[in-house]
C-alpha positions as CSV (number, residue, x, y, z in Angstrom):
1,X,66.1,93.9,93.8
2,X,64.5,90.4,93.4
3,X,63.7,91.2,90.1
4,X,66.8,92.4,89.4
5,X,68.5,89.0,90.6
6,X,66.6,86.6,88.6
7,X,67.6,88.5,85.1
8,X,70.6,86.9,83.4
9,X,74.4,89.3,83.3
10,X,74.5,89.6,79.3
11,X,78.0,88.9,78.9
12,X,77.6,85.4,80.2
13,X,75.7,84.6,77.0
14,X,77.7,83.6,73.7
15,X,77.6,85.1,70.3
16,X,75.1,82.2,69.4
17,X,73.0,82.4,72.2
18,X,72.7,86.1,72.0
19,X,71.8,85.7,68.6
20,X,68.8,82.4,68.9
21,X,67.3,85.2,71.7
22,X,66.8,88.0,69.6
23,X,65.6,85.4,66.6
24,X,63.3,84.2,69.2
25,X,61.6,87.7,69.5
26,X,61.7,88.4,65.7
27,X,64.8,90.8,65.9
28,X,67.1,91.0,62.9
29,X,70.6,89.0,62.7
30,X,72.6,92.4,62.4
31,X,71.6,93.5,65.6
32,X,73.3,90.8,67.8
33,X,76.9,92.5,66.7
34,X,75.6,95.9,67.5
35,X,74.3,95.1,71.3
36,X,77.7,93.4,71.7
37,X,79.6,96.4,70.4
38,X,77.8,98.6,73.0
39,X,78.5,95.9,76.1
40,X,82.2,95.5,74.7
41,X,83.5,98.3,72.1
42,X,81.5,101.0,74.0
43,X,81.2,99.6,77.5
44,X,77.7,101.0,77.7
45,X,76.3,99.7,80.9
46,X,72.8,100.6,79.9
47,X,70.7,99.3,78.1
48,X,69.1,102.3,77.0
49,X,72.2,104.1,75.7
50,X,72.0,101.9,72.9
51,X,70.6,104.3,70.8
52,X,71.0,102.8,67.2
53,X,68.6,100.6,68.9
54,X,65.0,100.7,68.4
55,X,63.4,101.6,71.9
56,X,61.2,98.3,71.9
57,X,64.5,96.3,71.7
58,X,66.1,98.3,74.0
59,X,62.9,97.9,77.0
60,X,63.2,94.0,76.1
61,X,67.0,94.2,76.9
62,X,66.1,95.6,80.0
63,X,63.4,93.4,80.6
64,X,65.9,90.2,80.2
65,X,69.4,91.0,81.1
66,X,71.9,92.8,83.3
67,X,74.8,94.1,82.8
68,X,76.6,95.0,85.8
69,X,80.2,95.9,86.9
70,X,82.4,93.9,88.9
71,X,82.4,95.3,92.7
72,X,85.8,96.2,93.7
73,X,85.9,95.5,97.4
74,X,89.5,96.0,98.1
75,X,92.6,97.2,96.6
76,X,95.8,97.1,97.1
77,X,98.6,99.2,95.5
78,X,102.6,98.0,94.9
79,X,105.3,100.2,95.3
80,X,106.5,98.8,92.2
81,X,103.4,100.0,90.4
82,X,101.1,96.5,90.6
83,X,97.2,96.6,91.7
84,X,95.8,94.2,93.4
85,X,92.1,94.3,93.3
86,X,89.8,92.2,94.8
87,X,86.5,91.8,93.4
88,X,83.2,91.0,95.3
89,X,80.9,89.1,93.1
90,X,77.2,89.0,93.0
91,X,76.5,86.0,94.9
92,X,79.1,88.0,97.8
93,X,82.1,85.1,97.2
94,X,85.4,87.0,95.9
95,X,88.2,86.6,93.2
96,X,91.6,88.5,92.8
97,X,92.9,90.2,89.4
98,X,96.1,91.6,89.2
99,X,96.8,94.9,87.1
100,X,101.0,94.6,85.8
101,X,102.5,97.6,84.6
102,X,105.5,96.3,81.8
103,X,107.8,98.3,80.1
104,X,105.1,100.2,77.3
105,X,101.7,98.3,78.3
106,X,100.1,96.9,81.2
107,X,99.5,92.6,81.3
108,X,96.5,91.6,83.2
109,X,96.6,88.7,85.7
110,X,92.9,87.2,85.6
111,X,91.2,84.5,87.8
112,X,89.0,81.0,86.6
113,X,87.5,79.9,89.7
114,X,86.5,80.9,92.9
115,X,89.5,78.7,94.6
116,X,90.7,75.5,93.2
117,X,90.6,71.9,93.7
118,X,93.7,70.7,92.7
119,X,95.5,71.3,95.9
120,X,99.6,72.5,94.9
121,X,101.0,72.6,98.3
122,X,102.8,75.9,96.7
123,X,100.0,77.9,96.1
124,X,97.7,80.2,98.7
125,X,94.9,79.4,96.3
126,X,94.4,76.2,97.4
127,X,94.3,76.5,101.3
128,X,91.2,77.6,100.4
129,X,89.6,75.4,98.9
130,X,86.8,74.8,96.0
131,X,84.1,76.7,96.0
132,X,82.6,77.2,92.3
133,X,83.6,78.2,88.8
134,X,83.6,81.6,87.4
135,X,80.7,82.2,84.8
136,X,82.0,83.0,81.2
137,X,80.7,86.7,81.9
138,X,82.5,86.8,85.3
139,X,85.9,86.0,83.4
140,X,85.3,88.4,81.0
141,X,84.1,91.1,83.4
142,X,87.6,91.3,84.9
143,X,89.1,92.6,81.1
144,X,86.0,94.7,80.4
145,X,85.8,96.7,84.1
146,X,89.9,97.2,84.1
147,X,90.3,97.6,80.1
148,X,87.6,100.7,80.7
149,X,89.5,102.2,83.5
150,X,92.7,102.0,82.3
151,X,91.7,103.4,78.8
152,X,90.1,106.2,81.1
153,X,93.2,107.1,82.4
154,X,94.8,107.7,79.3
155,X,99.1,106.2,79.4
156,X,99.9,102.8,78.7
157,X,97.7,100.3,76.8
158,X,95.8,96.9,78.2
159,X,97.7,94.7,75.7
160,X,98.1,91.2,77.5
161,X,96.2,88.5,79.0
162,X,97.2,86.1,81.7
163,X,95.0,83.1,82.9
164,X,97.2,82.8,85.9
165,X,95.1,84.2,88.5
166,X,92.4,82.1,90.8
167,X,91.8,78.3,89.5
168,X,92.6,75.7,87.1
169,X,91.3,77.4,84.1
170,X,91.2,73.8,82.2
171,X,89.1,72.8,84.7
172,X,86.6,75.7,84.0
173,X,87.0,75.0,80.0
174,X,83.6,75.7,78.6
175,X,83.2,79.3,80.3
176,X,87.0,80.0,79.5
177,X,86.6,79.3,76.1
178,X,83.7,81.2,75.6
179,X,85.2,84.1,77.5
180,X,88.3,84.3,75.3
181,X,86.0,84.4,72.3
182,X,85.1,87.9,73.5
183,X,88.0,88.8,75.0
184,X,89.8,88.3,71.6
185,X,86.8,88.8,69.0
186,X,88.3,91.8,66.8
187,X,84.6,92.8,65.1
188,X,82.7,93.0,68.5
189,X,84.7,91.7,71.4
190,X,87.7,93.0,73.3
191,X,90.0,93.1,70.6
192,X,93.1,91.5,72.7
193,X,95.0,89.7,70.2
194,X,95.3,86.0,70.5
195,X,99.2,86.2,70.6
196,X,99.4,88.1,73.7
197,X,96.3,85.9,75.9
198,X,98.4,83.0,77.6
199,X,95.6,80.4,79.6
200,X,98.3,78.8,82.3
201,X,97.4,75.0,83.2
202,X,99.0,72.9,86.3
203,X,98.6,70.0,83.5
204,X,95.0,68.8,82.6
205,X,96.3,66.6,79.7
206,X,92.6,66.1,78.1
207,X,91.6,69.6,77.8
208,X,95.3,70.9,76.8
209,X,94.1,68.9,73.5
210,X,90.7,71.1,73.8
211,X,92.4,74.1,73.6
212,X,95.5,73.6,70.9
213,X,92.0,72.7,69.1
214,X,89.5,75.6,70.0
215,X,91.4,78.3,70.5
216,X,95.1,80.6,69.4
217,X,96.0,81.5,72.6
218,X,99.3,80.7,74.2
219,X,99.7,77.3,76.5
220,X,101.6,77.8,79.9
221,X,102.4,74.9,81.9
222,X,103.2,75.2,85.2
223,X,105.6,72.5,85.6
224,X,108.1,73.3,88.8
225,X,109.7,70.1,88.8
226,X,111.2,67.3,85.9
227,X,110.7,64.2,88.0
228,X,107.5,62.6,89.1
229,X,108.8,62.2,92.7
230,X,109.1,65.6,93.3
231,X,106.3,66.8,91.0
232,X,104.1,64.2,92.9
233,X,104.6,66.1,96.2
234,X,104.4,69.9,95.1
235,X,101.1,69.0,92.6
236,X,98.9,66.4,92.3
237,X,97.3,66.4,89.3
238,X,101.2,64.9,88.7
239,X,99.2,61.6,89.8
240,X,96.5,62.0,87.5
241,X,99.1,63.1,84.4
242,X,102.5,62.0,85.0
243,X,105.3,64.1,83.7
244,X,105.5,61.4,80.9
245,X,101.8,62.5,79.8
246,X,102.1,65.6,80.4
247,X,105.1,66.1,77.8
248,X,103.3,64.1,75.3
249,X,100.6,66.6,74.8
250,X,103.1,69.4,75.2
251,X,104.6,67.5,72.2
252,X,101.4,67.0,70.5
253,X,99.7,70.8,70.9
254,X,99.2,72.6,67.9
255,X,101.8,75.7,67.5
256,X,101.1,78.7,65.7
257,X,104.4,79.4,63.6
258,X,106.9,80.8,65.8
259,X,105.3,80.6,68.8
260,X,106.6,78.4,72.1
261,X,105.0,76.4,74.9
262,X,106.4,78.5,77.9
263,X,107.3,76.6,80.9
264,X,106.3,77.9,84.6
265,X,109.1,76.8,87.0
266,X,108.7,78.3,90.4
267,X,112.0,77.9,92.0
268,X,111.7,76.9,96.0
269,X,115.1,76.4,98.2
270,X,115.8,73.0,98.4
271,X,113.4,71.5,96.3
272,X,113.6,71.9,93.3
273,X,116.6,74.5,92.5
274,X,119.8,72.5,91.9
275,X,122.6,72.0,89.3
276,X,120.8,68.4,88.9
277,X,117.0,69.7,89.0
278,X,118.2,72.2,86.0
279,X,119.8,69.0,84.0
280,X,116.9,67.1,84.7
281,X,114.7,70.1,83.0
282,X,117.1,70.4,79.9
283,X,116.6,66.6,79.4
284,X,113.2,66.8,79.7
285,X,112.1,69.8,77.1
286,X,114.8,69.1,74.7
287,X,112.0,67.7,71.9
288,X,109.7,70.8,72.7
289,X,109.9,74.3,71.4
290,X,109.6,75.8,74.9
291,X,110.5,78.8,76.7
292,X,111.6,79.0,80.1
293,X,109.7,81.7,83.2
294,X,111.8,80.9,86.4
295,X,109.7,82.4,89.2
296,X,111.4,82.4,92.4
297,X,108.8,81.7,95.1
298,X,106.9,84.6,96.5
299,X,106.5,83.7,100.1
300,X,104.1,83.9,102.1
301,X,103.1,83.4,105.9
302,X,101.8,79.9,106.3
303,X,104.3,78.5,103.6
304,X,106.5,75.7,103.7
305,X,108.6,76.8,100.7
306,X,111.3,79.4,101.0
307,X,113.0,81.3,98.1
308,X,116.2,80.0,96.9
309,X,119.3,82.7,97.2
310,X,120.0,85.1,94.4
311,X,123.3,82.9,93.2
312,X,121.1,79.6,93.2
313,X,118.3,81.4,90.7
314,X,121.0,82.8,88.8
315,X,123.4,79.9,88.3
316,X,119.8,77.3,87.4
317,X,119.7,80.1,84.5
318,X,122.6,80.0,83.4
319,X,122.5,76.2,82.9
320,X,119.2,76.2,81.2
321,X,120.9,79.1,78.8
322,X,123.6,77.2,78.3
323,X,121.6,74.4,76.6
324,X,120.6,77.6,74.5
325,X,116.8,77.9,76.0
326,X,115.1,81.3,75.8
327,X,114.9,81.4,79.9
328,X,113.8,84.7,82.5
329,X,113.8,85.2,85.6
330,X,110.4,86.7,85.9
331,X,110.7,88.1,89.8
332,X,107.4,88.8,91.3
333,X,105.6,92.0,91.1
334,X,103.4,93.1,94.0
335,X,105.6,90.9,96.8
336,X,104.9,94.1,99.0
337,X,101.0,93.8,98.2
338,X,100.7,90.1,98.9
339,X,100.4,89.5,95.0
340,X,100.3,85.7,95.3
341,X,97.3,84.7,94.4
342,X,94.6,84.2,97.0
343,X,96.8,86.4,99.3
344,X,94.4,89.5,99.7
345,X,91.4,87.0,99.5
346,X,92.6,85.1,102.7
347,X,93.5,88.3,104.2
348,X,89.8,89.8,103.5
349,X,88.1,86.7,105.1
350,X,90.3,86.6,108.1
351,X,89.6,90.4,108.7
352,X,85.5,89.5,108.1
């Protein structure tokens, strides 16, 4: 088991690195593309079922690398069709992905970090705390292990992508980056297509440049407020990057042709949810080409925040429509589950 421990999960290593480790042992430049076809294409979890592989190369796979499957510790099953599952990782801490069954496909809700730092008084994430960043092979272990299953159950496809899970994933850039480079590699990776992977950011001004630069994926900012007084108490980062920052970048990122920064605007009763808060917003995003999620807020026990009543959500649409924004209501799934994130993770360690 020691042994075992001290080898290196294959998936955290990049294209490149993959690559200089073979050259390193004499091994020919066409075969880093076919052991990363078997990890991702074939989701071979041996190494000796790669068997266009010559058996020397295979034993020094083994020798080197693992390449394990996530360890689903708990799961937790909507009556609205969600999954909740809550993975154990190797060094025993856990993270949350959420499987979201859409109209003809499923969308899957991944995690960044084990926790987060940034502290949105919103958010059951952050009661916990900071405790590490996700490797790039953990990240991209979440799409593997659920792609597999879900392609083994035959219905409706994996198509989409969601960085809205566990963490800041800006703030885990490096390993995010390199995981959506597999996660959207069409020759040897996952094959999700860049137009439907969305990496959601509470606003990390910097590294929003980073990413309009590195990568195609869509940019979600969670915004839930359009003044810095309010947006001071719900997030802090607001401190950090004002709203003022914050809309220059938005202003600034890179768009593919016909695609929009969406907007995250979790809607909580009294704070943020009137006929002036949805002026405010209209102001605010009128030199952008955004889109609009309203998320009325999933509560939770522990929470300060209520959710606003049904005319409230549906009169703040109505304005932002008005001003002719493309604008949903996008009501949570799993609220029976305890889909928030860090909800089943809180509720595992209290139980423990």
């Amino acid at each position: 088991m020691a042994a075992e421990s001290s080898k290196i999960d294959i998936k955290d290593l990049s294209r490149q690195h993959l690559a200089d480790w073979l050259k390193d042992r004499g091994g020919r430049p066409f075969r880093t593309d076919q052991i990363l076809r078997w990890v991702y294409l074939h989701q071979a979890d041996r190494f000796d079922d790669m068997t266009n592989l010559a058996k020397p190369l295979r034993a020094n796979l083994e020798a080197a690398f693992v390449n394990p499957r996530l360890q689903v510790e708990n799961e937790a099953i909507s009556q609205d069709g969600s999954r909740k599952l809550l993975f154990r990782l190797r060094d025993g801490l856990h993270i949350e992905t959420v499987i979201i069954p859409e109209k003809d496909h499923f969308t899957l809700c991944i995690s960044s970090q084990v926790g987060c730092r940034h502290g949105c008084r919103f958010c059951m994430t952050a009661k916990g705390g900071f405790l590490r960043n996700l490797s790039a092979g953990e990240i991209i272990s979440q799409v593997r292990d659920v792609l597999h299953q879900v392609n083994a159950q035959g219905g409706m496809p994996l198509t989409n992508i969601v960085f809205m899970g566990m963490g800041e994933p800006l703030a885990n850039y490096e390993n995010v980056v390199q995981a959506l480079e597999t996660i959207t590699n069409g020759n040897w990776g996952l094959k999700i297509s860049t137009r439907r992977v969305t990496v959601s950011t509470a606003g990390l001004v910097p590294e929003m440049a980073d990413l309009g630069r590195d990568t195609q994926v869509n940019l979600a900012v969670s915004l839930n407020a359009a003044d810095d007084d309010t947006r001071n108490r719900l997030m802090p980062i607001n401190r950090k990057y004002p709203i003022a920052d914050l809309m220059a970048a938005c202003r600034r990122y890179p768009l593919p042709p016909r695609r929009k920064i969406t907007f995250e605007y979790i809607l909580m009763k009294g704070v943020n949810d009137s006929t002036a808060d949805a002026e405010r917003l209209v102001k605010l995003l009128r030199p952008i080409r955004a889109k609009i999620n309203l998320i009325p807020f999933n509560e939770h026990p522990g929470s300060d925040f209520k959710r606003p009543d049904p005319s409230r959500i549906s009169r703040f649409q109505e304005l932002l429509a008005e001003h002719h924004y493309t604008v949903m209501v996008r009501h949570s799934k799993g609220r029976d589950i305890g889909a928030a994130c860090g909800q089943l993770r809180a509720k595992h360690e209290l139980d423990d």
